[in-house]
N, C-alpha and C positions, 0 to 999 in steps of 0.2 A: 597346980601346974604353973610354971612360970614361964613368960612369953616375954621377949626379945625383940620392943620396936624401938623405931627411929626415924631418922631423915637420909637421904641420900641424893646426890643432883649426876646428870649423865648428861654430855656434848650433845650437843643436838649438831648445830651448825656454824660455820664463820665466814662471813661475808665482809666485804670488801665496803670502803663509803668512799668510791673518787671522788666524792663531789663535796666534801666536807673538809671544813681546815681544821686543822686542832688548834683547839682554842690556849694551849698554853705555846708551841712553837711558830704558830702560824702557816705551820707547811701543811698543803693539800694536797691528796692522794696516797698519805700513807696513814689513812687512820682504816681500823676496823671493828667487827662488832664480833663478838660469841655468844650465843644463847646457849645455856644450862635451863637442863626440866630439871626441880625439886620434886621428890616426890616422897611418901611413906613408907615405910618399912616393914613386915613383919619378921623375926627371924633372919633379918636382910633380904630377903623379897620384896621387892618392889610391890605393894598394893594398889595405889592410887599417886598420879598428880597433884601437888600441890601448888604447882604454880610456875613460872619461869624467874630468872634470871640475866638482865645483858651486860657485857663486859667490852669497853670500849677499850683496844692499846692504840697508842702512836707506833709505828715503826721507826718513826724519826727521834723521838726526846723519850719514849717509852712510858709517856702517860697514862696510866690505867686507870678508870674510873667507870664505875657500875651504877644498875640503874637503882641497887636500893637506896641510891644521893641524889638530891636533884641535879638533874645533868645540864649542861649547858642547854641555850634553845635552840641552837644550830644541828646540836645530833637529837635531841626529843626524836620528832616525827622520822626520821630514817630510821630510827633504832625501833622506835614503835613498831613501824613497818616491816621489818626482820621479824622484831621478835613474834609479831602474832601470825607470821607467812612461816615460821617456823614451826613444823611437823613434831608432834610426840611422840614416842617412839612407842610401839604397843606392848617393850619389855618391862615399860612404868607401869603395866595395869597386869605383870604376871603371875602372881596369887590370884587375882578376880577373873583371869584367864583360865588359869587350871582350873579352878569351882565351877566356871563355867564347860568348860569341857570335858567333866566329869560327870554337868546337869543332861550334856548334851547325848553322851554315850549313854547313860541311860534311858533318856527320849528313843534315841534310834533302836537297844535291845528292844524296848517294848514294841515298837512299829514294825522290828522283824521276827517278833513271837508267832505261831500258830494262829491263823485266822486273821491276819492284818493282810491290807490289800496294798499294793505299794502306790505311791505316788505316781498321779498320770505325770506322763511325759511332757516337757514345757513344749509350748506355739511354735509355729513353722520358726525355721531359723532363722532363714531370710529377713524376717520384720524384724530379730532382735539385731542382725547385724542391722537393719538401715537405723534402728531409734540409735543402736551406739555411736553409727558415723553423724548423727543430727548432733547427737551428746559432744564430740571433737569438734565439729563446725563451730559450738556455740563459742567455742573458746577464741574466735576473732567477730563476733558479732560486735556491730556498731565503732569497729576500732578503724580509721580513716587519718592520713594526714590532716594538719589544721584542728582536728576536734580539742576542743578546751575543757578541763577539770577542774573541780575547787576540791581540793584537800585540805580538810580540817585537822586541827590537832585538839586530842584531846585534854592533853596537856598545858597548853598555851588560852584554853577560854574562848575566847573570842578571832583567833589567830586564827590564818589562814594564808594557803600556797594557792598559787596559780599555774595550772600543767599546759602545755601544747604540746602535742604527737608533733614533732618536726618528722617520721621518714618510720617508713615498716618495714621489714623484710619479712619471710615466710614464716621465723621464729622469734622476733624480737619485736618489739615496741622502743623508737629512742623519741625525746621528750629532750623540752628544758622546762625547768621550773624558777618561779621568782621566789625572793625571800621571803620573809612572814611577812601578812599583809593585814589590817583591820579595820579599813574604811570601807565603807560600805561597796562592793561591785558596781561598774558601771558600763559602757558599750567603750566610754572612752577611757575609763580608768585601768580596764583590761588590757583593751591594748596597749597602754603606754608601759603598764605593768611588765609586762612578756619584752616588750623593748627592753628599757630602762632598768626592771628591778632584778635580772638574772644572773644570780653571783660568776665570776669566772668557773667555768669548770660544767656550770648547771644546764648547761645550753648539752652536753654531749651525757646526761641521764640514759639509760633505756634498763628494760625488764623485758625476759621471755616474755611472749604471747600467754602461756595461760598461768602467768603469776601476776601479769594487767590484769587477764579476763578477772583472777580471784579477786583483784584490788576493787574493780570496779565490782562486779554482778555479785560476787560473794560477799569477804568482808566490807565492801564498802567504804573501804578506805578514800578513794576516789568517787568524784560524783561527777555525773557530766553538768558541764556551767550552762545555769539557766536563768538570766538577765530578765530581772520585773521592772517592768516601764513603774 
């Protein structure tokens, strides 16, 4: 029998960088990002992920440059930032989706065969609504005006941003962030930092509320700044 694999990559998403200049025109505000998921084939069935893809264009001089180059340092960490807050779509995993819901219809024939007892019914409903609204709260836990980040790159080594939440509203998180920074944190070099090192443009950043909350609680991209005497 002969089988028919390969590669295939599908849109995920395209996001905006205002806060980034392009580094061949110097204009800011018109650069942006696309993520592409790579993923496996059978038959041209998407099997599995094999990984992503990002794609920086200018709008302005129509610069295009991807992340399998090394990219400039100015878009590294925002392009990082996309690409891993970017979702894969579950039509990348649909061969292992069918297997699996093929394992699953026969789980459930058996459990409604002759002499199977069904599933007791789940706990008052009440509790599940209150843990789900705890589950939505947690997506502004610890987020305050003034609170300070260190974002690291993983790209850059030893590099590192500096965040302030300047202002929140019910849905958004806005922030500026300074340039790449590598000496060691300090109470005064922070602050001079968030003055002094925040490119034009970086002072007016923000994110929904719960793609901070993922930045910070989840991936970890962000970490709250924590100053060792």
């Amino acid at each position: 029998m002969i089988f028919l694999f390969g590669t295939g990559t599908s849109r995920l998403l395209t996001f905006p960088l205002p806060t980034v200049a392009c580094t061949y025109c110097g204009v800011q505000g018109k650069l942006s990002v696309t993520v592409f998921s790579r993923y496996f084939s059978v038959f041209w069935i998407p099997v599995f992920p094999i990984g992503k893809v990002s794609v920086t264009v200018c709008e302005h001089c129509k610069q295009t440059l991807t992340s399998k180059e090394p990219l400039p340092e100015t878009y590294r960490l925002p392009v990082q930032t996309v690409q891993q807050q970017a979702s894969t779509p579950l039509t990348n995993y649909a061969l292992l989706l069918l297997l699996g819901a093929g394992i699953v219809l026969v789980f459930v024939l058996t459990q409604l065969a002759p002499g199977k007892k069904r599933a007791a019914a789940p706990e008052n409903p009440a509790t599940a609504a209150s843990l789900a609204t705890q589950d939505n709260d947690a997506n502004d836990a610890d987020v305050t005006p003034g609170a300070r980040y260190k974002m690291k790159s993983t790209a850059a080594g030893s590099a590192y941003a500096l965040m302030e939440v300047t202002r929140l509203t019910n849905d958004t998180v806005f922030y500026k962030v300074t340039s790449m920074l590598r000496s060691k944190p300090t109470a005064a070099s922070v602050t001079a930092a968030l003055r002094d090192s925040v490119p034009p443009g970086s002072e007016k950043g923000r994110y929904p509320r719960k793609m901070w909350h993922f930045l910070v609680q989840g991936q970890g991209m962000f970490r709250p700044l924590i100053l060792s005497e």
